[in-house]
C-alpha positions as CSV (number, residue, x, y, z in Angstrom):
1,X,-10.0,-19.4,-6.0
2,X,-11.0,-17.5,-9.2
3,X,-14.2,-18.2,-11.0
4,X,-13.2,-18.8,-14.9
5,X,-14.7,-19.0,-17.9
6,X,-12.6,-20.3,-20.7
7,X,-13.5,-20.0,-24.3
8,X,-11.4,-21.8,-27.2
9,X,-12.5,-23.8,-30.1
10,X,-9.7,-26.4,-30.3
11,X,-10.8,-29.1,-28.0
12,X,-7.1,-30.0,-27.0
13,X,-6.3,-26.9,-26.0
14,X,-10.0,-26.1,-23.9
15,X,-8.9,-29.5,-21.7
16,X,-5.4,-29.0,-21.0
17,X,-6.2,-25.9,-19.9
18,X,-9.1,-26.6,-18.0
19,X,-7.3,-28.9,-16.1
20,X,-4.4,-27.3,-15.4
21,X,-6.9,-24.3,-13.8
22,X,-8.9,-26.9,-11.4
23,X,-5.8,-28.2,-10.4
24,X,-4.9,-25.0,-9.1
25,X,-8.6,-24.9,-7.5
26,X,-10.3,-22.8,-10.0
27,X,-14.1,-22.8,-10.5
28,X,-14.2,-23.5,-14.6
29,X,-16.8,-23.3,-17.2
30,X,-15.9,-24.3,-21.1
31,X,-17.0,-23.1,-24.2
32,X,-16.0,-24.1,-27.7
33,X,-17.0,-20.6,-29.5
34,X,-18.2,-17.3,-28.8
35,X,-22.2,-17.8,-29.2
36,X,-21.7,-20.3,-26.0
37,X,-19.7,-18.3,-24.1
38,X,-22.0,-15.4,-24.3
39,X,-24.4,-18.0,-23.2
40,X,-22.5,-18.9,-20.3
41,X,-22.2,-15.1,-19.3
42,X,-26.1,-14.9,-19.4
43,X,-27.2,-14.5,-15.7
44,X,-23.4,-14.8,-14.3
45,X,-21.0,-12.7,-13.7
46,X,-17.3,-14.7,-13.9
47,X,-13.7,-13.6,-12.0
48,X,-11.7,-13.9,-15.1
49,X,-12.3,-15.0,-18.6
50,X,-10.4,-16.8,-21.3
51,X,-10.4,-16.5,-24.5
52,X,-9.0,-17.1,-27.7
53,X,-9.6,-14.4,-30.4
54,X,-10.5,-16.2,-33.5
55,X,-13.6,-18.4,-32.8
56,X,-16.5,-19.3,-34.7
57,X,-19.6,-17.0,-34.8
58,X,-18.2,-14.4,-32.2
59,X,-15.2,-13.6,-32.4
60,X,-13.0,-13.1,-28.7
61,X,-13.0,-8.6,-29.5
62,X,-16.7,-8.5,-29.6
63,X,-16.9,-11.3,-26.7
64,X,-14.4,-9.1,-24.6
65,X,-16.1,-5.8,-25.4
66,X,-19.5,-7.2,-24.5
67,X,-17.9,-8.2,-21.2
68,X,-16.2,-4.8,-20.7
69,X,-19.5,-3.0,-21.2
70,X,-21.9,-5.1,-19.2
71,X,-19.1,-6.7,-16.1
72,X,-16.5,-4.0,-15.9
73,X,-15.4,-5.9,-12.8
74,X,-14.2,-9.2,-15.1
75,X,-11.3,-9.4,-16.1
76,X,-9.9,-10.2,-19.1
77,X,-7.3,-12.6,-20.9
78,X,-6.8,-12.7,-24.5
79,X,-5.2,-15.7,-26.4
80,X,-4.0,-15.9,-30.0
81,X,-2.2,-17.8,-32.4
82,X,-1.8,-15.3,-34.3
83,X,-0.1,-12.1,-32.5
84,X,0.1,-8.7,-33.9
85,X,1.1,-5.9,-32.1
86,X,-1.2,-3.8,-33.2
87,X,-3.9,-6.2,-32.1
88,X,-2.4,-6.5,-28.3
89,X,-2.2,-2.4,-28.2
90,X,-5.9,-2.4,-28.8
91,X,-6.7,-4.7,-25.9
92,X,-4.2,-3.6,-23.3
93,X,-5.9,-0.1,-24.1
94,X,-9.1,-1.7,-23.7
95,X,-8.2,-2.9,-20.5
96,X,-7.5,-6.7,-21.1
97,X,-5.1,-7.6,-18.4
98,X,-2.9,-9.5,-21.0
99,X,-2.6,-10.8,-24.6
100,X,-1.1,-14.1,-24.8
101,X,0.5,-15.6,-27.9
102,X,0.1,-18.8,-28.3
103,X,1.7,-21.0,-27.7
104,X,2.3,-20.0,-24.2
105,X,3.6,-21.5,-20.7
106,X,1.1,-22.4,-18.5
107,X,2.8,-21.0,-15.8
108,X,2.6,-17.7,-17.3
109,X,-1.6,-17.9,-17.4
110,X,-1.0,-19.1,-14.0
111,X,1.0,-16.2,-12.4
112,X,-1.5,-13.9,-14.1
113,X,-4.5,-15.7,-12.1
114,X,-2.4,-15.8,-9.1
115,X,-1.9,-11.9,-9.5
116,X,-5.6,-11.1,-10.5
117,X,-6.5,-13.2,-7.3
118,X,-4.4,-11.4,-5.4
119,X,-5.5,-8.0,-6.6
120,X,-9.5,-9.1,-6.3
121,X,-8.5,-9.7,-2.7
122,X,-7.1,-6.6,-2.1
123,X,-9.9,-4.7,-3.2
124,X,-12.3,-6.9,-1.4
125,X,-10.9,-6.1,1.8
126,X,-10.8,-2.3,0.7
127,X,-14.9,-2.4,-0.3
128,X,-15.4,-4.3,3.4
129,X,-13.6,-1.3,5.0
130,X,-15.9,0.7,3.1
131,X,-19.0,-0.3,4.9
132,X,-18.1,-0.2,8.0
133,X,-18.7,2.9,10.3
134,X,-16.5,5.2,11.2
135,X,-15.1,5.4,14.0
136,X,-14.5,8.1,16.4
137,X,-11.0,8.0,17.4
138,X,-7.3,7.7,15.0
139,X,-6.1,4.6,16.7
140,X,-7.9,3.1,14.4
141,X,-8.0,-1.1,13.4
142,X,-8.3,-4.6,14.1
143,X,-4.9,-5.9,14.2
144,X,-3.5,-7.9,17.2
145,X,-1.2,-5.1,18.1
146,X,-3.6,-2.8,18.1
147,X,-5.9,-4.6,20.1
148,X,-3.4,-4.7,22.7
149,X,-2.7,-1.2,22.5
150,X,-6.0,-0.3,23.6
151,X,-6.4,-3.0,26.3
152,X,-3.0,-1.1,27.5
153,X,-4.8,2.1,27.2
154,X,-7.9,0.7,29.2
155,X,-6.1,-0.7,32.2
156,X,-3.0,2.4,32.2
157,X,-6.0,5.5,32.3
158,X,-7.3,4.0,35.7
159,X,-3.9,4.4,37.2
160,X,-2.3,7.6,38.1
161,X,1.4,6.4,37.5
162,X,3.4,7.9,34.6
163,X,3.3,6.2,31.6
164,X,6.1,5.9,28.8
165,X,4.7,6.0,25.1
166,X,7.4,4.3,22.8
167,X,6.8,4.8,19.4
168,X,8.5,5.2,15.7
169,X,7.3,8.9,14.2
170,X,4.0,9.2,13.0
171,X,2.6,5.9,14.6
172,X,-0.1,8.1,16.9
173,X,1.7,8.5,20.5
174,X,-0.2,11.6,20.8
175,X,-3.3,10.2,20.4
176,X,-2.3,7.4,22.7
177,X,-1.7,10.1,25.4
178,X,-5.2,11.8,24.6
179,X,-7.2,8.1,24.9
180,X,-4.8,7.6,28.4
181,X,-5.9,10.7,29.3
182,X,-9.6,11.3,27.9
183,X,-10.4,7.8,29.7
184,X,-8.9,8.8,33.3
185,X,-10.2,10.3,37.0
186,X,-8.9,13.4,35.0
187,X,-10.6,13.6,31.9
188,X,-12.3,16.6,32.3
189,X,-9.0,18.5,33.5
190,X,-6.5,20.2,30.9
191,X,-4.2,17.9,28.8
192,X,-1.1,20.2,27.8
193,X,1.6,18.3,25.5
194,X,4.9,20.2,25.5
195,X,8.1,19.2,22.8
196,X,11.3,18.4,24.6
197,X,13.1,19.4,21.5
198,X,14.6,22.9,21.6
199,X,14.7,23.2,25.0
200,X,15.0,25.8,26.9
201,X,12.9,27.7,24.8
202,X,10.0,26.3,25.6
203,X,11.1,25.5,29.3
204,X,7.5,25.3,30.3
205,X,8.4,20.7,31.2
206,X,10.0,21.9,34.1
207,X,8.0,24.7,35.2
208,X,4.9,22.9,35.5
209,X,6.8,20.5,38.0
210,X,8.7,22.7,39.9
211,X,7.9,26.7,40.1
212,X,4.2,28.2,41.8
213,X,3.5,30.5,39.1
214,X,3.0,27.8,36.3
215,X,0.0,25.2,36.7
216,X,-1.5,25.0,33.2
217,X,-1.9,21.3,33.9
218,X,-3.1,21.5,37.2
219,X,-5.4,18.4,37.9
220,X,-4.9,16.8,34.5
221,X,-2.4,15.3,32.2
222,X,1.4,16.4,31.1
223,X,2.3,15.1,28.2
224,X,5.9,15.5,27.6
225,X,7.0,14.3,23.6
226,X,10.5,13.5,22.6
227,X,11.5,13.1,26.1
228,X,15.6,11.9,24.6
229,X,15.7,15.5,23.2
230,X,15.7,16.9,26.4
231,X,19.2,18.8,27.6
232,X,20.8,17.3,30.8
233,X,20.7,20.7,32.9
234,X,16.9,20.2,32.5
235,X,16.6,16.7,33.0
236,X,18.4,17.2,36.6
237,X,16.0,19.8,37.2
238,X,12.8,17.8,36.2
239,X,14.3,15.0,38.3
240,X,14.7,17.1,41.6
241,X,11.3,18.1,40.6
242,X,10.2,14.1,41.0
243,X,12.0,13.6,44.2
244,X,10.3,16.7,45.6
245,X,6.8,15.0,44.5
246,X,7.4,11.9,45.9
247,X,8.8,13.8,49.1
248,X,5.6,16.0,49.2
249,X,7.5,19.0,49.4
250,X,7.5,22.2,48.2
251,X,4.3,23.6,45.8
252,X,3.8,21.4,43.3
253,X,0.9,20.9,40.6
254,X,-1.0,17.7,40.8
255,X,-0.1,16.6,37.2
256,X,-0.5,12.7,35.4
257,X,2.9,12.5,33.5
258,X,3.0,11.0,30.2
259,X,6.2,11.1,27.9
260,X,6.9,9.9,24.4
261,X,9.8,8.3,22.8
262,X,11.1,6.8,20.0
263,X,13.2,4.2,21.8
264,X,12.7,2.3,25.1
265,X,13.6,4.7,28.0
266,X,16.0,1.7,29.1
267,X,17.9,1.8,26.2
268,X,18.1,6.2,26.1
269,X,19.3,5.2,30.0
270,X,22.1,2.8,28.0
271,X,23.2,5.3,25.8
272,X,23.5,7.9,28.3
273,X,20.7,10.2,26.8
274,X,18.8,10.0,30.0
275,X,19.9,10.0,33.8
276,X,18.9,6.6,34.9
277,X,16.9,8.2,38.2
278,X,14.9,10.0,36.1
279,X,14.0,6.8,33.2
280,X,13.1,4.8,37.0
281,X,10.5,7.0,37.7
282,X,9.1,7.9,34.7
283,X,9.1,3.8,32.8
284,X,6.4,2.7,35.5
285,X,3.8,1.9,32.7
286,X,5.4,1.1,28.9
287,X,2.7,1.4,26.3
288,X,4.5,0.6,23.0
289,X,2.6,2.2,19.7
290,X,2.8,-0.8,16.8
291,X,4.6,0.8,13.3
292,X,2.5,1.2,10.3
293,X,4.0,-2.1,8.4
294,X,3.1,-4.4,11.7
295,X,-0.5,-4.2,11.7
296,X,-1.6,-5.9,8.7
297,X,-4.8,-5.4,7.0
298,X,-5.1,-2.2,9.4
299,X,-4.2,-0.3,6.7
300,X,-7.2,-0.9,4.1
301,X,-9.1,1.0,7.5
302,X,-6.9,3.2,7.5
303,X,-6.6,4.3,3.9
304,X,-11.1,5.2,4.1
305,X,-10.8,6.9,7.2
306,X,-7.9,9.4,5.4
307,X,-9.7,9.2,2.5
308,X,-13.0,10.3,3.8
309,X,-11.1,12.9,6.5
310,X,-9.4,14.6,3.7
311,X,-12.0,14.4,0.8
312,X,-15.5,13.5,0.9
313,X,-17.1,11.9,4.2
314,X,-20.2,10.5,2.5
315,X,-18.3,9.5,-0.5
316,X,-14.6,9.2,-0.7
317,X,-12.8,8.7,-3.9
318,X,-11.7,5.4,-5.2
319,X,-8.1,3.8,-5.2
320,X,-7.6,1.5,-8.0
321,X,-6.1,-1.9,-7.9
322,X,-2.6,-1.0,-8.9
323,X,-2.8,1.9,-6.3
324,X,-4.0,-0.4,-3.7
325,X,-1.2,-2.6,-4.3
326,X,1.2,-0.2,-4.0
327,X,0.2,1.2,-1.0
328,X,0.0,-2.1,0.5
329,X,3.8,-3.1,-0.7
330,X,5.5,0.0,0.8
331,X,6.9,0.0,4.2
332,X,6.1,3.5,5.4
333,X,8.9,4.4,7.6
334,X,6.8,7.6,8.0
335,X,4.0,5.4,9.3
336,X,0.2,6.5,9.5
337,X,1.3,10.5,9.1
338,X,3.0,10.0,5.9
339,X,-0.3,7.5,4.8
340,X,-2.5,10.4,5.5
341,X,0.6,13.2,3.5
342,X,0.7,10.7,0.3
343,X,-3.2,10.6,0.5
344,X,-3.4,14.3,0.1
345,X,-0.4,14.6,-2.4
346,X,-2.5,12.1,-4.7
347,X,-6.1,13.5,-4.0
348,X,-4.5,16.8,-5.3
349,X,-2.6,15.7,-8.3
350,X,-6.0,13.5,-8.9
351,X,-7.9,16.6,-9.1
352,X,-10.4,15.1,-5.9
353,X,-11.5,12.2,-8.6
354,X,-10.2,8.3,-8.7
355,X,-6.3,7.5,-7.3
356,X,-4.4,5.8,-9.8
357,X,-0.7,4.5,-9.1
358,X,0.6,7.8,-10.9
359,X,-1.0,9.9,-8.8
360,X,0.7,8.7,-5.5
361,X,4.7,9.7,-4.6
362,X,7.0,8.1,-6.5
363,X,8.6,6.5,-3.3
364,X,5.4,4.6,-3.3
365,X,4.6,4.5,-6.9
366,X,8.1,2.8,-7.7
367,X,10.5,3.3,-10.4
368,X,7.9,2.0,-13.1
369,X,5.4,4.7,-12.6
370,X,8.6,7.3,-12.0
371,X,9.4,5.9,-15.5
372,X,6.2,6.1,-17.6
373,X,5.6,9.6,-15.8
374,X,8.5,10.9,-16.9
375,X,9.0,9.3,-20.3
376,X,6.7,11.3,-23.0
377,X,3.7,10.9,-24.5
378,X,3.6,9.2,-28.2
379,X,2.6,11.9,-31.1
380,X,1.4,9.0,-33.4
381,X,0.1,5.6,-34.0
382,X,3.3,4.1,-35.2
383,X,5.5,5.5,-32.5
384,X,3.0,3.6,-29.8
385,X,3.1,0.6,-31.8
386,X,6.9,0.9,-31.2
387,X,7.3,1.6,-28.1
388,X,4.7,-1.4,-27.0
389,X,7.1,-4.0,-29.3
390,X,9.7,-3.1,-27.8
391,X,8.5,-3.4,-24.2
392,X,6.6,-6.7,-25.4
393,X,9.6,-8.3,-26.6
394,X,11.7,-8.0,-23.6
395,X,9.0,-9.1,-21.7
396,X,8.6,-12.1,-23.6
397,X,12.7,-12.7,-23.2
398,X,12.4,-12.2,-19.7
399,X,9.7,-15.0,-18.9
400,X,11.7,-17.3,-21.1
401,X,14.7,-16.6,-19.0
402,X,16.8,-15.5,-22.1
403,X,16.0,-18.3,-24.4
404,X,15.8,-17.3,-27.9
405,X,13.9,-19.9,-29.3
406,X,11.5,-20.1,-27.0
407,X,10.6,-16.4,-26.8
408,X,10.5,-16.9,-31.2
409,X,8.1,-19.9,-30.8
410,X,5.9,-17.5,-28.0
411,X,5.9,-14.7,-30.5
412,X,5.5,-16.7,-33.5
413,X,8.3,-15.5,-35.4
414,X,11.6,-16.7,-36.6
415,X,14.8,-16.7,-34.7
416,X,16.3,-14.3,-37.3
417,X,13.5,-12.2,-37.5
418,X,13.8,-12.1,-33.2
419,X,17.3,-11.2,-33.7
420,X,16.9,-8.4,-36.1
421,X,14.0,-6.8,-34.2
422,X,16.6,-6.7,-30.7
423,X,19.2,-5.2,-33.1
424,X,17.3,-3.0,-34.8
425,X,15.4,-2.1,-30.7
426,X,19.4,-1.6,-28.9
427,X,17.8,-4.1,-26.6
428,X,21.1,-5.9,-24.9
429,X,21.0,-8.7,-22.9
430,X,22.4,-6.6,-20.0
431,X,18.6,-4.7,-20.4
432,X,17.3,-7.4,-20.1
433,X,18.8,-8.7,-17.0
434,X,17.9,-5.2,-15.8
435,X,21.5,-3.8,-15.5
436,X,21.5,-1.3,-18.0
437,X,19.0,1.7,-18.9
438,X,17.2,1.3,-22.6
439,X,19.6,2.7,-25.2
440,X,17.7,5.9,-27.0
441,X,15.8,4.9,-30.0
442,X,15.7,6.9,-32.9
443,X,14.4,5.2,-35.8
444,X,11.5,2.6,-37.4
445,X,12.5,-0.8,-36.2
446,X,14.3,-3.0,-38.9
């Protein structure tokens, strides 16, 4: 719910409106000119506001600059009867979130308030994160899954059976290990993590099971990561190794053993990418590690802890809105590593200052800001002007669905003169159904 204040001097127009917004559950204060609204912003600071441009006394630029200056956190709408291009370059530069010619849908004012809502929201949550402390550890959040990671973690460290961490890349199993093993009987004994992959150079996994002359774990924990890479000559060897424990012969090192995964050791059993004696002994205790995309709002926490590891611990840098969003939409298949790599990409393209959607990587950015990165700066006035017209136009096609006269009546021009401004643009309607690239354009507009 969005508090709104809506400013218009045609009375029809201030009640249909206003209705239309409390329907949707909006908070809504009218005014019938700009001296009023000004009133109305005396003292209050509003969500969003409304306005029309012409009204009596103050006009809807001065209102909307006053607002700028004094609640930079408002935003703003812009209506007018009488569109110019020029006119909605100025505001979007400004920073209103639209300029809407009237007349207009109300669905389109709608999905604007339902995407400035959504946005507030987002940065809400972000500024929440904010003030809370930081805490000590990576496995970091309040999501359900990560809740019961920890309980897992609690109840597996005061246990001495092995424990199978299953986990996509970059979701923490390491750090799961080092909280298994930091809160165990053998805390204050060595923790050695060894990679199974490229084995038998580092050949040290079955050494520290099996031969007297190598007990850097001894007493503590053995964390053994990408446990499927592991040849099978070595997994017979670490399996004897097991059988000898369990036996109690031989010299062996009293070692915790903790392996990591990226599927279930049943299914590497399945597949044949681990000897089924060996994934018995060693799947006593699973402790699954939740992916990036599954745990929710974990990742506005996330995104201040990076922020204040990799830049500024007393004062971070901010992320603005369309940034937020962004990082929020994108799956990260890379999970919290490639949060914390994107972070420090953007905070060095950013120059250490405030993130803005360019300044993440494209994968995240999307083909939008890949787009207006790569397309080049305007050297003049009248090239902008173009270049907005054009991209106005199709939007206006594109929320009539196609419909010629309707996007006239929107823009407030004749059908011909629509027609001779898409001619005269290249814009097709495959562009507009967004199955072919923009044609080049070369020339004034027609």
């Amino acid at each position: 719910m969005l508090n709104i204040l809506l400013v218009d001097d045609e009375p029809s127009i201030l009640l249909s409106v206003e209705e239309a917004l409390k329907t949707e559950g909006h908070q809504v204060t009218t005014a019938l000119d700009g001296m009023s609204a000004q009133a109305a912003l005396a003292g209050k600071v509003y969500d969003v506001v409304v306005s029309d441009v012409r009204l009596p006394r103050v006009d809807g630029f001065t209102l909307f600059k006053k607002v700028r200056h004094e609640s930079p956190r408002t935003s703003f709408i812009l209506m007018t009867a009488y569109a110019t291009v020029p006119d909605a370059v100025v505001a979007l530069k400004l920073g209103a979130v639209d300029y809407l010619p009237k007349p207009f849908e109300m669905e389109v004012l709608l999905k604007l308030l339902e995407r400035i809502e959504r946005d507030r929201s987002l940065s809400r949550n972000f500024v929440a994160q904010r003030l809370s402390p930081l805490p000590g550890d990576e496995l970091l959040g309040n999501s359900p899954p990560m809740e019961k990671l920890r309980e897992l973690i609690e109840q597996y460290a005061a246990s001495d059976e092995p424990v199978s961490i299953v986990g996509e890349r970059g979701t923490g199993k390491r750090m799961a290990a080092l909280m298994v093993h930091q809160r165990s009987a053998r805390a204050n004994r060595p923790f050695v993590a060894l990679s199974c992959v490229g084995f038998p150079a580092s050949p040290g996994a079955v050494e520290l099971l099996g031969a007297e002359e190598s007990h850097a774990a001894e007493g503590g924990t053995l964390f053994l990561t990408e446990l499927g890479e592991l040849p099978m000559f070595a997994q017979v060897r670490l399996l004897r190794s097991l059988k000898d424990r369990e036996d109690k012969r031989g010299t062996l090192p009293d070692v915790r053993l903790i392996t990591s995964t990226l599927h279930p050791l049943r299914e590497l059993v399945a597949s044949g990418q681990l000897l089924e004696g060996l994934g018995d002994r060693l799947r006593v205790l699973e402790l699954p590690v939740p992916p990036l995309r599954q745990r929710g709002d974990d990742l506005m926490l996330l995104l201040e802890h990076q922020l204040r590891r990799l830049a500024s611990p007393s004062s971070p840098p901010e992320l603005s809105v369309s940034a937020l969003a962004a990082l929020s939409a994108y799956p990260f298949p890379g999970n919290v590593r490639e949060l914390a790599q994107a972070l420090r990409r953007a905070l060095v393209v950013s120059g250490g200052r405030r993130i803005e959607l360019a300044h993440l990587p494209p994968e995240i950015a999307g083909p939008h800001a890949e787009e207006s990165d790569a397309r080049p700066e305007p050297r003049s006035l009248p090239e902008a002007v173009r270049a907005f017209e054009r991209e106005y136009l199709k939007r206006v096609l594109q929320k009539s669905e196609g419909h010629r006269a309707r996007a006239a009546q929107l823009l407030g021009i004749s059908r011909k003169n629509l027609w001779e401004k898409l001619k005269g643009y290249g814009i097709s309607d495959a562009e507009l159904a967004g199955s072919a690239p923009p044609p080049p354009h070369n020339g004034e507009n027609r």
